[in-house]
Each structure stands twice: as C-alpha cells, then as structure tokens.
N, CA, C and O of each residue as an XYZ file, in Angstrom:
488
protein
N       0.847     -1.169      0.000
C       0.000      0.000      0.000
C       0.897      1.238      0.000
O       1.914      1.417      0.669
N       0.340      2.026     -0.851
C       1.739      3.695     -0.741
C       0.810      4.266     -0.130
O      -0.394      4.052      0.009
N       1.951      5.479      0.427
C       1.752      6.404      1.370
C       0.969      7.393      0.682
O       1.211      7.847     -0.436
N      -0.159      7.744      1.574
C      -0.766      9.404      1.004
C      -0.015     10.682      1.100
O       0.157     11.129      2.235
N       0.583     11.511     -0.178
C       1.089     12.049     -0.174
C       0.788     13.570      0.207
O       1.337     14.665      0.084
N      -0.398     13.028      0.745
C      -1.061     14.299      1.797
C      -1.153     14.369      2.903
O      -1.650     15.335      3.481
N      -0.720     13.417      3.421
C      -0.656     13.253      4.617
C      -1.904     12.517      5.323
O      -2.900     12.250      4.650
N      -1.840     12.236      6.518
C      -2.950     11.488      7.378
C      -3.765     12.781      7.864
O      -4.914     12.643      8.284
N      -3.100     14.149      7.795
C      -4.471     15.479      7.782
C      -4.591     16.177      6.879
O      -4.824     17.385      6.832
N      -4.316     14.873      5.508
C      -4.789     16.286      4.685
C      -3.896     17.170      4.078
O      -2.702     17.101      4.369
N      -4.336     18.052      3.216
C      -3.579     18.778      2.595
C      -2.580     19.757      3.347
O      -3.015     20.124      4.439
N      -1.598     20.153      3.070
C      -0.910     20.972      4.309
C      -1.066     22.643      4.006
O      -1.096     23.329      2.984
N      -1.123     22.829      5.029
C      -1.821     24.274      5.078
C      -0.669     25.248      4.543
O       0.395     24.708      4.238
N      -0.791     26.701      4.394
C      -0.151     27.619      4.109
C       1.195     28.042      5.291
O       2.184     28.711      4.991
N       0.985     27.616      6.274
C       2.174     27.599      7.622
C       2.952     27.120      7.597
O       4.016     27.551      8.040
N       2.716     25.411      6.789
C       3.152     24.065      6.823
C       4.301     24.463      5.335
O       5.429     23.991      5.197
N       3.788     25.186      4.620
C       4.441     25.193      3.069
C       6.006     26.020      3.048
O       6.888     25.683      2.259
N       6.155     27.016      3.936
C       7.573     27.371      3.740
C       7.258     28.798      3.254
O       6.146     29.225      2.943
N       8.324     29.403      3.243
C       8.417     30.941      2.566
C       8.677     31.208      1.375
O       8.848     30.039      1.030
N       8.837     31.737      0.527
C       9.704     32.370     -0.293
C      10.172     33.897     -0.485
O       9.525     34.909     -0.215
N      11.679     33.781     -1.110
C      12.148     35.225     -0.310
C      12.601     35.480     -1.543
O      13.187     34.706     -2.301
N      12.144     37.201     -1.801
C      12.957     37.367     -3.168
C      13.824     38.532     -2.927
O      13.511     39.616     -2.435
N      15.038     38.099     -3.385
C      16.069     39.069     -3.280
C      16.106     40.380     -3.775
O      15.611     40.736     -4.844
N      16.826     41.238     -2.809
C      16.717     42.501     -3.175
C      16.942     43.205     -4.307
O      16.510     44.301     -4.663
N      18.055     42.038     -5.097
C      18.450     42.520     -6.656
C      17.603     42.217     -7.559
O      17.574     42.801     -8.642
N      16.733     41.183     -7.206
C      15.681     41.065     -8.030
C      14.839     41.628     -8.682
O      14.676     41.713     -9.899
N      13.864     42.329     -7.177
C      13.240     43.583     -7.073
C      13.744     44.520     -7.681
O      13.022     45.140     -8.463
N      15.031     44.883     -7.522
C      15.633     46.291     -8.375
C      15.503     46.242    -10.024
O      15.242     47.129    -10.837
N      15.841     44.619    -10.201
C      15.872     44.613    -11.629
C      13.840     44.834    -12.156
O      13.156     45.506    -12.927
N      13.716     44.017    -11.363
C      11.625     44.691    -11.492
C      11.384     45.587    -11.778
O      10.563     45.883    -12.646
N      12.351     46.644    -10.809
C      11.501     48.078    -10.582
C      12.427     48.715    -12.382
O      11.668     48.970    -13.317
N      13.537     48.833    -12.538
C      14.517     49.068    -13.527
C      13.677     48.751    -14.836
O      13.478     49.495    -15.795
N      13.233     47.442    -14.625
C      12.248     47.333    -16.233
C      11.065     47.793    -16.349
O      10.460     48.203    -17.340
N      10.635     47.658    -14.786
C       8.777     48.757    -14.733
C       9.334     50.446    -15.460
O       8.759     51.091    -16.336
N      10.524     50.768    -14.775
C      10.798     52.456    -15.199
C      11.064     52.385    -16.749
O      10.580     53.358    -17.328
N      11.690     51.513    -17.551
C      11.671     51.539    -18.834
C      10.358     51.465    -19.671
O      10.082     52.288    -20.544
N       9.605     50.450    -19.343
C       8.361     50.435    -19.829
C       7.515     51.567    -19.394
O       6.710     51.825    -20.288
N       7.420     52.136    -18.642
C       7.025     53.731    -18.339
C       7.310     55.023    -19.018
O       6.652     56.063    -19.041
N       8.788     54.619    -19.731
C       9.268     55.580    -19.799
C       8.858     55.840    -21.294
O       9.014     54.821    -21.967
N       8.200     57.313    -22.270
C       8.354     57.139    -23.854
C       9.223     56.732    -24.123
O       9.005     55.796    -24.893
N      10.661     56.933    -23.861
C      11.510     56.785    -24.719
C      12.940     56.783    -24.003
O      13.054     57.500    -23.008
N      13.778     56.213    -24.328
C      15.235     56.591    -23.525
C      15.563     57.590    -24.739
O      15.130     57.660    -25.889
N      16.616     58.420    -23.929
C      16.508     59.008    -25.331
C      18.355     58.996    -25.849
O      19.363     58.801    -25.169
N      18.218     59.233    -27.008
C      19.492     58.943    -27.890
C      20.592     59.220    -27.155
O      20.720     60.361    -26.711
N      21.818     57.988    -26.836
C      22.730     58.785    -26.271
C      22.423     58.551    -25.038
O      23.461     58.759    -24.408
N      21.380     58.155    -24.131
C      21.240     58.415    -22.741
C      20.935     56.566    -22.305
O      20.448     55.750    -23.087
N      21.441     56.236    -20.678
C      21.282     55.234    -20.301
C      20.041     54.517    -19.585
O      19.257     55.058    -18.805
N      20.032     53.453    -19.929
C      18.637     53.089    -19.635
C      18.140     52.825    -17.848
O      19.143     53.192    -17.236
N      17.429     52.520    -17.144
C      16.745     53.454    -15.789
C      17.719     51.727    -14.753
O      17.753     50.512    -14.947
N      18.338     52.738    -13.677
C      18.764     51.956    -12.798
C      18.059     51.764    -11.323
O      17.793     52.895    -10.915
N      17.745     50.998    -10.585
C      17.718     50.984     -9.713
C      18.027     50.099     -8.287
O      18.523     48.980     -8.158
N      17.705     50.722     -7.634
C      18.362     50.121     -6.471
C      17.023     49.884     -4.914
O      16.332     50.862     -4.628
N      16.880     48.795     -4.249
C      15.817     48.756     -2.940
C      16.295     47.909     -2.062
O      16.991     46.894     -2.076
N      15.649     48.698     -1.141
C      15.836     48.159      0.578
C      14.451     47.176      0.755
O      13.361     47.744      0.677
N      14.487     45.779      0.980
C      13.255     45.254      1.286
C      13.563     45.033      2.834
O      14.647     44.823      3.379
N      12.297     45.141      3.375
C      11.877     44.549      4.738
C      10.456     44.079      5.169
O       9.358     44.627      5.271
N      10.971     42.775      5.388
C       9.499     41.629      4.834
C       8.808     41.646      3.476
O       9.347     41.045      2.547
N       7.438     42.409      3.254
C       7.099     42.204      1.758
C       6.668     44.052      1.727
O       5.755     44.551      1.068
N       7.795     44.903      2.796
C       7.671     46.175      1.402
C       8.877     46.435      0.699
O       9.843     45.802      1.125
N       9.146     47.415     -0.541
C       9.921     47.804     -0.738
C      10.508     49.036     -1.222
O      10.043     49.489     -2.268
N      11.287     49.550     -0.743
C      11.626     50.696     -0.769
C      12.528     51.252     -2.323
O      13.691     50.951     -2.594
N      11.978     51.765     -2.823
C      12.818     52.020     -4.780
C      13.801     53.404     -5.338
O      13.411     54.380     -5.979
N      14.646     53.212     -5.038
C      15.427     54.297     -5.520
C      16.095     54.372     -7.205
O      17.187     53.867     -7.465
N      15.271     55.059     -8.219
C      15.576     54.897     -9.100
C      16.512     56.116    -10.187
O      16.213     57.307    -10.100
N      17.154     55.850    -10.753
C      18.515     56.776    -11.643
C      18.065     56.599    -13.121
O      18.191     55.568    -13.781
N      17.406     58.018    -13.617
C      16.836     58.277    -14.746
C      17.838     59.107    -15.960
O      18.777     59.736    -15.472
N      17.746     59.137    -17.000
C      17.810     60.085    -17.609
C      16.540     60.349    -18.528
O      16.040     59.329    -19.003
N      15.940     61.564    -18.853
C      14.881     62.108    -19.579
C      15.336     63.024    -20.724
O      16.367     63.683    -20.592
N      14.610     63.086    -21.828
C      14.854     63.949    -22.926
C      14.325     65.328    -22.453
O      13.545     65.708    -21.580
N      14.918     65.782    -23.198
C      14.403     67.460    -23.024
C      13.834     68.017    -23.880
O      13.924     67.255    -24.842
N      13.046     69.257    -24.302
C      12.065     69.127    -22.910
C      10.917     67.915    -22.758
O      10.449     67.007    -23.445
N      10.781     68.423    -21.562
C       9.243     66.633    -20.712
C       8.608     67.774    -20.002
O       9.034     68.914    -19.812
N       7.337     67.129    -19.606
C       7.013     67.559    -18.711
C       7.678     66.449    -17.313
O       7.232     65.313    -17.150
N       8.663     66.984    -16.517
C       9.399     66.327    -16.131
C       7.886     65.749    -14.490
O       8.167     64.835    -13.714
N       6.817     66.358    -14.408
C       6.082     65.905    -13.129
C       5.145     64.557    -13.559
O       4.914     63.486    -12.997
N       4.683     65.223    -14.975
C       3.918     64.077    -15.231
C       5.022     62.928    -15.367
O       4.929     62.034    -14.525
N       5.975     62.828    -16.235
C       6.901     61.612    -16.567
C       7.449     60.738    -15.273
O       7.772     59.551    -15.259
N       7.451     61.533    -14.373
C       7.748     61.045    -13.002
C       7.098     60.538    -12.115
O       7.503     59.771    -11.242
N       5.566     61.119    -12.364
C       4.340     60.781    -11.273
C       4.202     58.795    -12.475
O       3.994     57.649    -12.078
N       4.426     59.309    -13.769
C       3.978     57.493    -14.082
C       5.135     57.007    -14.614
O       4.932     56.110    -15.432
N       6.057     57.235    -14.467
C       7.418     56.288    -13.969
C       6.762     55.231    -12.539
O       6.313     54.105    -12.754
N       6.831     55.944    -10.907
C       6.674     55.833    -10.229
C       5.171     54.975    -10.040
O       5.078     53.905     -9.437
N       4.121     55.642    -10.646
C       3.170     54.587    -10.547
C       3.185     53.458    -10.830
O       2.790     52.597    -10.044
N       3.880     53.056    -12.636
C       4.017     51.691    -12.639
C       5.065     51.181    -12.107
O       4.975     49.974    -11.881
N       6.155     51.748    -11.791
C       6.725     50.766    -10.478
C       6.356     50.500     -9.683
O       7.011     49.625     -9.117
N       5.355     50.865     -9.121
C       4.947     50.889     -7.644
C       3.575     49.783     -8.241
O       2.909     49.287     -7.333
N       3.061     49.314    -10.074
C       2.311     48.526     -9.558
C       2.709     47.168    -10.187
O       1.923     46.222    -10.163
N       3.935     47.081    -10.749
C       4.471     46.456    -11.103
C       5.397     45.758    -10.046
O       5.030     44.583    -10.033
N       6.444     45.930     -9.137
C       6.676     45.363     -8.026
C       5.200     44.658     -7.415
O       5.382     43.551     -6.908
N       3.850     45.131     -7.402
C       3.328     44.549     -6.215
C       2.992     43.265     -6.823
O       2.735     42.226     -6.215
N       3.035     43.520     -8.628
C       2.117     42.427     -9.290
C       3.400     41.333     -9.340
O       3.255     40.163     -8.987
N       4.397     41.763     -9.723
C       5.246     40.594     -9.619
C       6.316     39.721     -8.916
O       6.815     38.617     -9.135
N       6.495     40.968     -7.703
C       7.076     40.424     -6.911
C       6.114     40.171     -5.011
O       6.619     39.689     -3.997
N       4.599     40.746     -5.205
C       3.742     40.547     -4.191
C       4.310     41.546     -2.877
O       4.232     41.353     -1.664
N       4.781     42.440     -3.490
C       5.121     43.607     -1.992
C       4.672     45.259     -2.678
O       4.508     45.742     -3.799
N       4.615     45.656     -1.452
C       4.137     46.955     -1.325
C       5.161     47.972     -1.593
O       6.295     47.694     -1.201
N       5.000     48.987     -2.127
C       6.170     50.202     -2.400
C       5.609     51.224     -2.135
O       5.024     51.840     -3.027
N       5.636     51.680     -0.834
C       5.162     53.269     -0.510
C       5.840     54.472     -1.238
O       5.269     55.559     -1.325
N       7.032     54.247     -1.736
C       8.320     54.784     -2.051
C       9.093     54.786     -2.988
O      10.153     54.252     -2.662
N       9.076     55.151     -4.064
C       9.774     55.367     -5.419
C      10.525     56.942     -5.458
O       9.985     57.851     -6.090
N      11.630     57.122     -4.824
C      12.467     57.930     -5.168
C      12.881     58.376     -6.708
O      13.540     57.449     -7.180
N      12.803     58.973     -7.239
C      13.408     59.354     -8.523
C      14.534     60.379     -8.528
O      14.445     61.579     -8.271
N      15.824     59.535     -8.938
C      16.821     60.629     -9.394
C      16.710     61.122    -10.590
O      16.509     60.153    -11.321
N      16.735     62.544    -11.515
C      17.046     62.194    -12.769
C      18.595     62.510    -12.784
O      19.206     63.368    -12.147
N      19.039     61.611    -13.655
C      20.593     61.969    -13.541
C      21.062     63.136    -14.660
O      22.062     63.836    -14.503
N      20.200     63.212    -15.765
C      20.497     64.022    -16.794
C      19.482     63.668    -17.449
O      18.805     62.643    -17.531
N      19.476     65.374    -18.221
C      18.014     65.708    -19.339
C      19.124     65.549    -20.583
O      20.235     66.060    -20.445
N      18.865     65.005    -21.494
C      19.354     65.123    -22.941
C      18.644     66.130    -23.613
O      17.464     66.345    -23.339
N      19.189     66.700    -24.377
C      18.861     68.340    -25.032
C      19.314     67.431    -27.182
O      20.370     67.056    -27.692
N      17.798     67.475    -27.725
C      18.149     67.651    -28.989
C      19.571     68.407    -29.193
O      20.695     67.910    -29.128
N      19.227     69.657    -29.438
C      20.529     70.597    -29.392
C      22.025     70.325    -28.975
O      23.012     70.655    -29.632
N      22.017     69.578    -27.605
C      23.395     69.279    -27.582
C      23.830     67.963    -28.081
O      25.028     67.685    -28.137
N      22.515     66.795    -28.599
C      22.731     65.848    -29.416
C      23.304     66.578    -30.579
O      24.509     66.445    -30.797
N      22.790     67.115    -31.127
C      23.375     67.431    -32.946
C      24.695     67.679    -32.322
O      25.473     66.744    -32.130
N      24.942     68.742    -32.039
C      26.149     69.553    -31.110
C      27.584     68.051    -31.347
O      28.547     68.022    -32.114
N      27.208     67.248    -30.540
C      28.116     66.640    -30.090
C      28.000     65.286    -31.422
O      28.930     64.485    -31.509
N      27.013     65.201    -32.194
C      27.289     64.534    -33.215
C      28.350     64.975    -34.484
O      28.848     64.348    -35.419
N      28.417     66.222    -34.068
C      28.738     66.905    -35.310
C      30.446     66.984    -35.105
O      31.286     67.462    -35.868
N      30.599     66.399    -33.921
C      32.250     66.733    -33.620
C      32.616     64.749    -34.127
O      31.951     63.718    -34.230
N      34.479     65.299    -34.353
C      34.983     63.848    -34.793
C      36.446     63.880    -33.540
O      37.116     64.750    -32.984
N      36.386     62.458    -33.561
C      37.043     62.413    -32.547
C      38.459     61.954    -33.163
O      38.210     60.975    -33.866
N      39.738     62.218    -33.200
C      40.662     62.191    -33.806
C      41.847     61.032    -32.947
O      42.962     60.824    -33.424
C-alpha cells in the first residue's frame, strides 16, 4: 500500500508550506524594467533606468537613476514612472512600495545631441 502524499491530515496548510524570499536585486531589476516600460523613450545617447531597494518583509523601498529627454514635462513623466513601479513590483514580486524615489541623472537636449554629433574624434 503507498503512502498518502497528503498526509494522514490532509492537505498541508499555508504555515506548513515554507516561505519564499525574493532578493533585493531582483526587485531592483523589477523596478529598472517597470521604469523603462514607463518611460516614452530613452533618449538617444542616454542610459537606460537603474535601480536600487531596501526590502523589509514584503515592502519595498525604490530608488531609481533616470535620464529624460528634453524638454518633458518632467512631473507628469515622473508621477507614471513611479506609478508603474509601484504597480508592477506589487504584481510581480507581491510587496508593497510606498516609495519610489526618482533621481534624474540628466536631461538630454536635442541641441546638444546634434552639437556633439557633429564633432569627430581624432
């Protein structure tokens, strides 16, 4: 006769099953691809969105390193950067983000694109 692989009570409850823990680099890389998909556009010349979080238990805290084209409206681009990180962490990694910091690190300027296309480097 084999053993029930449910045990003699049954299915085992949610206590019985164990944790899972997702690492903090994980999350960063989450939040890093939520800010790209947010973002219109990286723009020419400029690097794509970094970030970095502090988890403790299931929130997490998002500090993210932008660059934006110029001109933006730099409040709106930021208020939904930040939103879909904030709903993108919850959907895929199941934690809360009160907190999306935004650095921008640099605005790219058409103008100083041509500018600096137009020089040769010898």
């Amino acid at each position: 006769m084999a053993a029930d692989p449910l045990g003699p009570a049954g299915p085992v409850g949610p206590a019985g099953r164990g944790a899972t823990t997702i690492a903090d680099r994980v999350v960063a890389k989450i939040a890093a691809r939520a800010a790209r998909e947010a973002l219109d556009r990286v723009p020419p010349g400029g690097s794509a969105p970094h970030a970095s979080v502090v988890v403790q238990r299931d929130v997490a805290r998002v500090s993210l390193s932008l660059e934006l084209a110029h001109p933006i409206d730099l409040g709106r681009q930021c208020g939904a950067v930040r939103s879909h990180v904030k709903s993108r962490v919850r959907e895929l990694a199941g934690m809360e983000v009160p907190e999306v910091a935004i650095h921008v690190e640099r605005l790219h300027s058409p103008h100083t694109a041509r500018a600096s296309a137009g020089r040769r480097l010898r």
